[in-house]
PABA-174164 format. One record per residue: residue in three letters; residue number from 0; x, y negated, z of N, C-alpha, C in turn. Coordinates in steps of 0.001 Angstrom, whole numbers, plus 500000, padded with zeros to 6 digits. Layout:
residues N
> ALA_NUM_X_Y_Z_X_Y_Z_X_Y_Z
...
***
This chain:
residues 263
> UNK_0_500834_501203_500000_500000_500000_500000_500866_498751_500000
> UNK_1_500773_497843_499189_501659_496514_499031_500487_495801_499599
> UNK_2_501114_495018_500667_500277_494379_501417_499734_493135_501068
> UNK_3_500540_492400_500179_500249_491502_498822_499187_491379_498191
> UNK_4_498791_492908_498108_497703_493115_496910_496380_493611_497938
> UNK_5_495728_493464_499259_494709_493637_499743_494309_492790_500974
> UNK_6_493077_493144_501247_492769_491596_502029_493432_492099_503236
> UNK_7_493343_491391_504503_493859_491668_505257_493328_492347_506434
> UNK_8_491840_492849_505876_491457_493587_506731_491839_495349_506542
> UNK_9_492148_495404_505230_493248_497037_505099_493685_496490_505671
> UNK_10_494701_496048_505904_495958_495967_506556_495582_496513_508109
> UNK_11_495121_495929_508765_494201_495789_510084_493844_497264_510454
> UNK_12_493155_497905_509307_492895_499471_509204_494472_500438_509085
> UNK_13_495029_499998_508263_496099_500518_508070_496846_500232_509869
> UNK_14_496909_499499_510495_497605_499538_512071_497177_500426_512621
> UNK_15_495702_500756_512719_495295_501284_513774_495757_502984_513669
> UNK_16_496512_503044_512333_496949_504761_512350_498140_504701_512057
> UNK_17_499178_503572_511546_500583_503577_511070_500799_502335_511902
> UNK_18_502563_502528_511550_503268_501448_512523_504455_500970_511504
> UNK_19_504374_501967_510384_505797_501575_509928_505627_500139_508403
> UNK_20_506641_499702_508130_506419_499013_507395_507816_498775_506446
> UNK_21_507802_498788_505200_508864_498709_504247_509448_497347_503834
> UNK_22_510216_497081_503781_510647_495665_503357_511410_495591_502796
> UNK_23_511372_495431_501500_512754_495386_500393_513594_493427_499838
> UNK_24_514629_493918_500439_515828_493166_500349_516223_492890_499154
> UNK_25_515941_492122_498094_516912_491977_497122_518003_491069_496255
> UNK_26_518132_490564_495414_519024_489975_494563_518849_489420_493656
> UNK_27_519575_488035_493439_519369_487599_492018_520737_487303_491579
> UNK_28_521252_487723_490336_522446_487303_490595_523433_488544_489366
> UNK_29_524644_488093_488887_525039_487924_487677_525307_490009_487651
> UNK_30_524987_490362_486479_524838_491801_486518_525252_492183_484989
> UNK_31_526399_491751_485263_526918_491869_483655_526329_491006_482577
> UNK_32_527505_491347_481423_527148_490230_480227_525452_490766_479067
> UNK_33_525003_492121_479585_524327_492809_479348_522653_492678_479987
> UNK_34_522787_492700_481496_521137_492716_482036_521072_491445_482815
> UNK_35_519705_490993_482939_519388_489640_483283_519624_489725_484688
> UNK_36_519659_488242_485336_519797_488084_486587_518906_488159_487744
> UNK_37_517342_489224_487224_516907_489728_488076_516916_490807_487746
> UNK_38_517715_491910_487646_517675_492873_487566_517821_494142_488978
> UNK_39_518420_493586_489382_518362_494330_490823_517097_494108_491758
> UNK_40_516894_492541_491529_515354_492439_491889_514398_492991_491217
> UNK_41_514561_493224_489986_513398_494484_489693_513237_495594_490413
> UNK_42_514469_496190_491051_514883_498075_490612_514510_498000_492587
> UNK_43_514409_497088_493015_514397_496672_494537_512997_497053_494608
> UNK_44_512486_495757_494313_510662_496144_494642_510083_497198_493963
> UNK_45_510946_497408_492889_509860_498724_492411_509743_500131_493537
> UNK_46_511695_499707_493985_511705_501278_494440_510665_501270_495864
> UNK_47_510958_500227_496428_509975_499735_497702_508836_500372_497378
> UNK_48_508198_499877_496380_506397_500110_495999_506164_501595_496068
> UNK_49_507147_502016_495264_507174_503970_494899_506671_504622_495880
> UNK_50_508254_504554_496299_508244_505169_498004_507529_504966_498629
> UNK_51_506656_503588_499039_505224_503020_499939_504094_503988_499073
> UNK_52_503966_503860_498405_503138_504677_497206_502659_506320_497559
> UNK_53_503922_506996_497520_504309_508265_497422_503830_508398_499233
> UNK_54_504287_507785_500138_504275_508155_501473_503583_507721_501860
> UNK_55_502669_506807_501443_501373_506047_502310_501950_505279_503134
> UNK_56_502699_504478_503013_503629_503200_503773_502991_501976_503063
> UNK_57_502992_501119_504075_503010_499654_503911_504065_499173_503019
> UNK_58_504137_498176_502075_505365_497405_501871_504762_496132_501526
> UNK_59_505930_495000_501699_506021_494050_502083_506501_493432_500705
> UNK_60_506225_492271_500171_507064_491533_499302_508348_491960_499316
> UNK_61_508996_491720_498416_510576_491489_498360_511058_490557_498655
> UNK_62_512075_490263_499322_513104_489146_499374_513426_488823_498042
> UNK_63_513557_487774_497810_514100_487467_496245_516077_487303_496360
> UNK_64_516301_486480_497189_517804_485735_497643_518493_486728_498396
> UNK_65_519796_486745_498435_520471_487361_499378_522198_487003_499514
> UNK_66_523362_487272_500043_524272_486535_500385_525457_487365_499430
> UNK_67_525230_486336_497861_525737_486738_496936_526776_485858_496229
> UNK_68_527204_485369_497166_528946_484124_497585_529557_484729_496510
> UNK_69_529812_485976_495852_530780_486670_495418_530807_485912_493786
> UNK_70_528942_485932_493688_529080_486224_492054_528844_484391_491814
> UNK_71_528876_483601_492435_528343_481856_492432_529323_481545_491299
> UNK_72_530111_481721_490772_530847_481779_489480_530053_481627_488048
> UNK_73_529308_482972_488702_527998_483210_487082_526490_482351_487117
> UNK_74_526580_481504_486007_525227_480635_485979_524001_481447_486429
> UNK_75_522852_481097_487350_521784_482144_487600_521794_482424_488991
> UNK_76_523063_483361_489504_523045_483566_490911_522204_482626_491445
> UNK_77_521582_483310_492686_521293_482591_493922_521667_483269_495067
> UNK_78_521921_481978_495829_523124_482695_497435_522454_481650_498182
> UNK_79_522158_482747_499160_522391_481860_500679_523179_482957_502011
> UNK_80_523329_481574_503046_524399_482229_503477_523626_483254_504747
> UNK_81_525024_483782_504851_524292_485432_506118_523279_484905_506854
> UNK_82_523956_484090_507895_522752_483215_509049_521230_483109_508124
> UNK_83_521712_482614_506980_520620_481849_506486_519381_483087_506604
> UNK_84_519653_483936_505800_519474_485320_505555_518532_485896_506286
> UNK_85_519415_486155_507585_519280_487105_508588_518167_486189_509477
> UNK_86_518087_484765_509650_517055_484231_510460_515768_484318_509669
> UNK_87_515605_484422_508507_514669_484315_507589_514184_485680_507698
> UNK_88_514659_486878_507145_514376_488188_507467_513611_488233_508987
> UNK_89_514272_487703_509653_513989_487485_511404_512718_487059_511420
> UNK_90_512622_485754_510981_511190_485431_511158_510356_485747_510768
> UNK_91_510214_486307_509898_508714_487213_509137_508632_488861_509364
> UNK_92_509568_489227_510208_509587_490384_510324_508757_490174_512072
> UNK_93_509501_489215_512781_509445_489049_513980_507119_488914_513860
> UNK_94_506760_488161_512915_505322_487948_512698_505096_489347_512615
> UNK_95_505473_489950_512219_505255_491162_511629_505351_492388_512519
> UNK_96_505954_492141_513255_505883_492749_514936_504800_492452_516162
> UNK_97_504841_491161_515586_503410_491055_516441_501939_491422_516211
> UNK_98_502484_491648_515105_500823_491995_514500_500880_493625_514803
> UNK_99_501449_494386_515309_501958_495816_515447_502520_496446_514775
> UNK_100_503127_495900_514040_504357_497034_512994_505149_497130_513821
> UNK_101_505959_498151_514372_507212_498366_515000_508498_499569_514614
> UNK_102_508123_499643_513246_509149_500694_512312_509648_499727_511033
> UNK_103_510555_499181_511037_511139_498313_509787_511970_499640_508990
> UNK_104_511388_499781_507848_512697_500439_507045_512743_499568_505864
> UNK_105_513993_499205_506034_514743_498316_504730_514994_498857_503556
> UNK_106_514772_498529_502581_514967_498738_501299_515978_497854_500847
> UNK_107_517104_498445_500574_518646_497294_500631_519408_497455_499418
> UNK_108_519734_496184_498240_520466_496916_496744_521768_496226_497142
> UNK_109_522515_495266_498511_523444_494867_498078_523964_494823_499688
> UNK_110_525127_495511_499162_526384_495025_500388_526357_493807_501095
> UNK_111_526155_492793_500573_526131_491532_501315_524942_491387_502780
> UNK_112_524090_492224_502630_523422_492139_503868_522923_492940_504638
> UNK_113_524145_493693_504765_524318_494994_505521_524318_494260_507016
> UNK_114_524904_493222_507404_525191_492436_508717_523944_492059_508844
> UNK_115_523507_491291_508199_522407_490656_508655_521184_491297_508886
> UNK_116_521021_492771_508429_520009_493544_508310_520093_494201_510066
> UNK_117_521457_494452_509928_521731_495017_510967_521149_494142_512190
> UNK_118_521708_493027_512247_520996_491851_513080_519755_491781_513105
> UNK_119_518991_491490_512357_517630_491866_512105_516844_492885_513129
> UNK_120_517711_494122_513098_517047_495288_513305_517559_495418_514962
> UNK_121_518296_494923_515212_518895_494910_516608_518259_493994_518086
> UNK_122_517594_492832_516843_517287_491694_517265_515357_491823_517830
> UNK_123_514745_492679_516861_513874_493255_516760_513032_494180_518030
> UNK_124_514640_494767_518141_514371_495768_519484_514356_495520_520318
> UNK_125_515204_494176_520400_515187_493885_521940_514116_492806_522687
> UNK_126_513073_492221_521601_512111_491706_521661_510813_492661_521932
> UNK_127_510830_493571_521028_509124_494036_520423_509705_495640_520780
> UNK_128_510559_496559_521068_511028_497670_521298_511089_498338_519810
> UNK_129_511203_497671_519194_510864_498450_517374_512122_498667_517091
> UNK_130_512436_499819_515725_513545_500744_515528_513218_500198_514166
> UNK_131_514477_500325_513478_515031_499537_512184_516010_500421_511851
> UNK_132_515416_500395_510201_516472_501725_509545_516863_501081_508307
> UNK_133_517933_501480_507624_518105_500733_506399_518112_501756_505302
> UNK_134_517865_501989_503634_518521_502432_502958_518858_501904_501911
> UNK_135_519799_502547_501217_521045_501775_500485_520357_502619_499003
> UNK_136_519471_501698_498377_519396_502053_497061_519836_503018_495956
> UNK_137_520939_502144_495550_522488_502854_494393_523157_503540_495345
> UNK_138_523000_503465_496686_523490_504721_497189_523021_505853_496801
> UNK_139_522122_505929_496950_520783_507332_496458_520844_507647_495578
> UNK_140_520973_506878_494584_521216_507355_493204_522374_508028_492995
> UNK_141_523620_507249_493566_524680_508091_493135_525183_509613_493796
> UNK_142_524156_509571_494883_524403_511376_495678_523546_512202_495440
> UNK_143_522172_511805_495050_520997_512771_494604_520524_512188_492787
> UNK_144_521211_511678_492200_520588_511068_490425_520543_512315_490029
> UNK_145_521732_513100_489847_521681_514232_489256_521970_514318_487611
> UNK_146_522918_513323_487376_523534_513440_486308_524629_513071_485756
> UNK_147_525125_513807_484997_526741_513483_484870_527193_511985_484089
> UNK_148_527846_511254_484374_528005_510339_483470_528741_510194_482533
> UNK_149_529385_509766_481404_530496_509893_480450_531445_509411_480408
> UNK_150_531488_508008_481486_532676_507102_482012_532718_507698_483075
> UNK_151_534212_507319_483507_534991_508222_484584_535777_507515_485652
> UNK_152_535728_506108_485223_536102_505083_486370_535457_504503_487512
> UNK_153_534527_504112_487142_533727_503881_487971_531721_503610_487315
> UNK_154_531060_504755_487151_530435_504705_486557_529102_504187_487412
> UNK_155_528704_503973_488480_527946_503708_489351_528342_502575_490270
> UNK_156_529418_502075_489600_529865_500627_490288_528582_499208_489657
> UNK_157_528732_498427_489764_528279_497183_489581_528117_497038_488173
> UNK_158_526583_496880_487535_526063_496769_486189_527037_497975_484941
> UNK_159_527151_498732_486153_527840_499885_484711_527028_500942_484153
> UNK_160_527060_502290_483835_526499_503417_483328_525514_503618_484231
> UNK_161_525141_504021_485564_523640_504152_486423_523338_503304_486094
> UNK_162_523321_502059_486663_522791_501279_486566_521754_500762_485622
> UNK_163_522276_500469_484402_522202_499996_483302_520649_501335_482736
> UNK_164_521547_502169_482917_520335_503423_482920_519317_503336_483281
> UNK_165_519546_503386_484569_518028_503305_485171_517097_501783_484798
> UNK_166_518193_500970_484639_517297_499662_483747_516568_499798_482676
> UNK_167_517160_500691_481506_516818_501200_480214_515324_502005_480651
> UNK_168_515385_502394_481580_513890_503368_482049_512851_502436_482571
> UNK_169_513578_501848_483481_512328_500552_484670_512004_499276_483905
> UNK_170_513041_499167_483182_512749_497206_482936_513461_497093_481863
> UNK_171_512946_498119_480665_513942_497536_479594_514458_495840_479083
> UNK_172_512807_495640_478967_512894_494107_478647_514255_493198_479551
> UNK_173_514476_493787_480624_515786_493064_481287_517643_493338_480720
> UNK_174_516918_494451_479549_518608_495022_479131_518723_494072_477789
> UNK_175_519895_494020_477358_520350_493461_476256_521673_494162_475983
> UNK_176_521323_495470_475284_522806_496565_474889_523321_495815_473915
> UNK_177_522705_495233_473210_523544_494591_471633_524605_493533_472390
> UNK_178_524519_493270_473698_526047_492186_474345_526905_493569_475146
> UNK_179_526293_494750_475456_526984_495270_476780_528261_495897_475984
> UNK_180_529592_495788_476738_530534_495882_475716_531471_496576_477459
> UNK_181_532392_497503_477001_533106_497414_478342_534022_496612_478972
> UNK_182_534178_496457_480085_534622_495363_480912_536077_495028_480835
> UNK_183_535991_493658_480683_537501_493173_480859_537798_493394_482023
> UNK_184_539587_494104_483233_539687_494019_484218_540511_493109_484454
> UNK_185_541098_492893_485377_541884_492103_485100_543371_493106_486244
> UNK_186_544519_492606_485837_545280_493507_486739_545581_493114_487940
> UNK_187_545843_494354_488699_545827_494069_490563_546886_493272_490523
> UNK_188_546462_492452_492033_546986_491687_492487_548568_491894_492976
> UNK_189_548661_493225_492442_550074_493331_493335_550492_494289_492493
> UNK_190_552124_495017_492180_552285_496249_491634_552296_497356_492512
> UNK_191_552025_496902_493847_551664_498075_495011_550674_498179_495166
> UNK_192_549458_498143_494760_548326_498542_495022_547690_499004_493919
> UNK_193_546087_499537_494254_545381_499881_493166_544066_498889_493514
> UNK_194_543658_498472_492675_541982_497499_492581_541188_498629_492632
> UNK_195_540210_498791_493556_539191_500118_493442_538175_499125_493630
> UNK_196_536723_499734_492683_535665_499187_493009_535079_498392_494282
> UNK_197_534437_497575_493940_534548_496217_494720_536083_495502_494935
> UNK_198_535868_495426_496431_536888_494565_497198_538126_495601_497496
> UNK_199_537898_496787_497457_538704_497726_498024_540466_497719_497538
> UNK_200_540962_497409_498442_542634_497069_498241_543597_498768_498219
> UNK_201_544069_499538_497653_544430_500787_497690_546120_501350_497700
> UNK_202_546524_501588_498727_547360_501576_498729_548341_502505_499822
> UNK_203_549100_503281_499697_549803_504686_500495_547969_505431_500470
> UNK_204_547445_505914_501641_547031_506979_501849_545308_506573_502297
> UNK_205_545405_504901_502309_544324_504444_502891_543539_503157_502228
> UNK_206_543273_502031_502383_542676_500738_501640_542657_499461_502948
> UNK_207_542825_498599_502356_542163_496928_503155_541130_496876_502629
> UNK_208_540890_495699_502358_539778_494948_501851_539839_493252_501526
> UNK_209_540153_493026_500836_539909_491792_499818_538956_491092_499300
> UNK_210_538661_490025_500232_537421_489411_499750_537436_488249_498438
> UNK_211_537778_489156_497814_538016_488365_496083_536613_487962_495793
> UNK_212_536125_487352_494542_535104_487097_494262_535018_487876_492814
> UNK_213_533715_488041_492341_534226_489174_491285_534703_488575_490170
> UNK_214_534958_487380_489791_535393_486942_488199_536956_487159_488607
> UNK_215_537607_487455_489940_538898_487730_490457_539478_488766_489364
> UNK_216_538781_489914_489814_539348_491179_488871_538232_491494_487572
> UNK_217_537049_490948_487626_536338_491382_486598_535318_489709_485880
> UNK_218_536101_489406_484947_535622_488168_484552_534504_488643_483750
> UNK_219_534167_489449_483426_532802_489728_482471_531661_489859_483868
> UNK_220_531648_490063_484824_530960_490565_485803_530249_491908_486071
> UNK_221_531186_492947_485330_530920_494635_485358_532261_494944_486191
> UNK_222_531702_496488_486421_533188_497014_486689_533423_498182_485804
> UNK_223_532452_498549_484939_532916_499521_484192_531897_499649_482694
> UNK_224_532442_500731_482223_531460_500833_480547_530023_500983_480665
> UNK_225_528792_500090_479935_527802_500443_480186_527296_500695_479256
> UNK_226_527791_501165_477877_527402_502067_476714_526932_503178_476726
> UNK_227_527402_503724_477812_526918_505657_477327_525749_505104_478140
> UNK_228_525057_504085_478931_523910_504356_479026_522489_504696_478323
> UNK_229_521715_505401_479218_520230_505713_478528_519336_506285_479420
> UNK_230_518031_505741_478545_517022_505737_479569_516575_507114_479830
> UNK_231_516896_508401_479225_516686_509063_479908_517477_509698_481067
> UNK_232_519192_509332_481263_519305_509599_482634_518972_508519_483469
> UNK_233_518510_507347_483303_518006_506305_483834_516416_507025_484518
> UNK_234_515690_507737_483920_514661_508849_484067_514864_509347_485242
> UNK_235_516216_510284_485155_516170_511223_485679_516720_510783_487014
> UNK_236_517311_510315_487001_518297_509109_488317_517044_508591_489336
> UNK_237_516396_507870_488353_515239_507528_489317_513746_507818_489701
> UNK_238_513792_509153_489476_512816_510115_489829_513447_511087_491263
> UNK_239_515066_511702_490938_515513_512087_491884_515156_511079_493326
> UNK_240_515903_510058_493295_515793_508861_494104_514851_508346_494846
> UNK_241_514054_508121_493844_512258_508181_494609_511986_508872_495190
> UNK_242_512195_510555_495128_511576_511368_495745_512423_511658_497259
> UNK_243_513398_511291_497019_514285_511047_498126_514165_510149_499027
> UNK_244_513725_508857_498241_513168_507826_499398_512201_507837_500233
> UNK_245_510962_508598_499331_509533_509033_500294_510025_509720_501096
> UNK_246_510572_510317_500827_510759_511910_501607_511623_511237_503047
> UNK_247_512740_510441_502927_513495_509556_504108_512133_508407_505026
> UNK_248_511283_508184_503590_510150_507219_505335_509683_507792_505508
> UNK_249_509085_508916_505107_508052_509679_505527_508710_510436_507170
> UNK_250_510126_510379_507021_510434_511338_507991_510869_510158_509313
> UNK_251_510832_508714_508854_511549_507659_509639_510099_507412_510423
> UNK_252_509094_507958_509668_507575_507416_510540_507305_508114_511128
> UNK_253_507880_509327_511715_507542_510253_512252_508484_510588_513283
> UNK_254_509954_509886_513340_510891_510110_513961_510472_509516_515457
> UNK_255_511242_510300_516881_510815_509974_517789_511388_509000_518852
> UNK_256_510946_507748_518986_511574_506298_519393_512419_506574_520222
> UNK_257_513681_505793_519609_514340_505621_520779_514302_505561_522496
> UNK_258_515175_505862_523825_514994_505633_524979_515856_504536_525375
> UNK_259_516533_504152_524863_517791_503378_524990_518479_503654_526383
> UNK_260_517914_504667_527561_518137_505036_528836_519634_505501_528958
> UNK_261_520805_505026_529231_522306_505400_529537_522084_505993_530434
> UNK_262_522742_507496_530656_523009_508713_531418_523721_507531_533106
***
């Protein structure tokens, strides 16, 4: 049930037997020279809706903005900062607690607000006693998609082969293959290290982390080839995924609340 789309007396009905509620996090912001700059905000609310869909969950609008400092380089982005973020999430979630929701599961497409979610969900509990879960989108895809890709670098990195895929399936109208070309890199910063997807600094046996911005190492704003994409492992990617996501709230609405009680 998208809570958007009914009066608010479902909703009202919907409390008196559920508690949980979905809230998808997303992005606007530069996704290669190939898909538009809402593209992650598509693949966000859709997956939200599915999963609410499939499990009989509430969901909530999408966030449109999120703390995307990295890509402010590429015309389009929109960024605001963590605080900004995380008080905003705060306050409509915090309404949203009072009205009796007390199960937040996040629907999350970007690293950048992993902190603030976290805050969110911490902040939550110690007000209203409510439990806050997150999941990581393109995470899902890349451990349950279930298909091989044809690039070998990083094919599930940032606007590459998944990606792009599963766009070709959800939102074609957002692809433009006649520009997607593979990515210029640019070379590491050092001759001792290796550049690994994202920020990741690589080097002897372990990694730092480098908060480069991405036109740093990748001035096209990919990290890898998004040619061999197609919509049918774009299909198949996000059918696995979905069914994976219901299947994770379904089991988060049922999970048994925390005691927070130290031995």
């Amino acid at each position: 049930m998208r809570t958007d789309r009914v009066p608010y007396a479902d909703i009202r009905a919907y409390l008196e037997i559920h508690e949980t509620v979905i809230v998808p996090i997303g992005a606007t912001e530069c996704y290669g020279p190939h898909l538009a700059t809402g593209t992650e905000l598509r693949i966000c609310e859709a997956y939200a809706t599915e999963i609410g869909e499939r499990a009989g969950i509430a969901v909530v609008p999408v966030v449109p903005f999120n703390y995307s400092h990295m890509f402010l380089d590429y015309p389009g982005t929109c960024s605001v900062e963590m605080a900004t973020l995380e008080a905003y999430v705060l306050d409509a979630c915090d309404g949203l607690a009072a009205q009796g929701f007390r199960r937040f599961f996040f629907v999350n497409v970007h690293n950048g607000s992993l902190g603030p979610l976290e805050g969110v969900c911490r902040t939550l509990r110690r007000r209203h006693g409510s439990m806050g879960a997150l999941i990581d989108v393109f995470s899902v895809m890349r451990d349950v998609g279930g298909v091989a890709f044809e690039t070998n670098s990083a094919p599930t990195a940032h606007a590459a082969e998944m990606v792009t895929s599963v766009a070709l399936h959800l939102c074609p109208e957002l692809v433009f293959m006649d520009r997607a070309k593979p990515p210029l890199i640019s070379p590491p910063p050092s001759p001792k290290v290796k550049a690994l997807s994202g920020n990741k600094i690589a080097f002897g046996g372990s990694h730092f982390i480098n908060f480069a911005n991405m036109a740093d190492d990748s001035p096209m704003g990919l990290r890898d080839d998004p040619l061999p994409a197609t919509a049918a492992k774009g299909e198949r990617i996000w059918e696995n995924a979905v069914a994976y996501g219901a299947e994770a709230v379904g089991i988060y609405a049922t999970m048994t609340p925390p005691t927070g009680a130290p031995a």
